[in-house]
N, C-alpha and C positions, 0 to 999 in steps of 0.2 A: 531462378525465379525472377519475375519482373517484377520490379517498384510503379508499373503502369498505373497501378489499382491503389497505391498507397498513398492515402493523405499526407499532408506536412504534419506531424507531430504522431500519426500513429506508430512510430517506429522505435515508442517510449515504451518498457518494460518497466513490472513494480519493483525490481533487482537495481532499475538505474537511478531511481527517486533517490534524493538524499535522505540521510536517516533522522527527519525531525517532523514532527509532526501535522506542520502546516506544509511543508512539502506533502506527502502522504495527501494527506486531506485536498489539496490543490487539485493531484492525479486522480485520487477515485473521487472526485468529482466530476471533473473532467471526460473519466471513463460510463461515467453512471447517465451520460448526456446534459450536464449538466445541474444536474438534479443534486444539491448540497450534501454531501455525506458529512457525519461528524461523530467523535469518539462517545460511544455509549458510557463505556467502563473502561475501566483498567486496571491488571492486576499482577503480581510477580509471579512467572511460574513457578511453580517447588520446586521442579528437575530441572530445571533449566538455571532458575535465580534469573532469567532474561522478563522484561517489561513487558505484557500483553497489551495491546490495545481493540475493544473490542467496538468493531464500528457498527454503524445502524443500516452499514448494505449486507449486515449480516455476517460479514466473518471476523476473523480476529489476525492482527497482525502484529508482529515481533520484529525486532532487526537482530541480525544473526552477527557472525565475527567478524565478519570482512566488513561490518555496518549496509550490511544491504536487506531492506523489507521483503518479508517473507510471511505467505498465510500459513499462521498455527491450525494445525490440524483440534 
């Protein structure tokens, strides 16, 4: 595949963010066109015991074991 087409920073995944919250918040901002995302809620899963965060571009994100963010289903 070519990197022809690819900007400087699109080559960032939400797996590569670190796991704190203003990071997180920095990238789906970033990702949203710049358009400010920020944490609605937050809450512990029961089956999990892992920390929700639920943002206002609408979905909800976790960090998992390796400390990498992940959209909670």
């Amino acid at each position: 595949m070519s990197h022809a087409f690819v900007k400087e920073g699109d080559d960032q995944w939400l797996h590569d963010i670190p796991p704190s919250m203003a990071a997180l918040i920095n990238y789906l901002t970033r990702e949203n066109n710049g358009i400010r995302v920020y944490e609605k809620s937050s809450y512990q899963d029961a089956q999990t015991g892992k920390q929700v965060s639920v943002m206002s571009n609408g979905f909800a994100y976790a960090v998992d074991a390796d400390n990498r963010w992940y959209i909670v289903d």
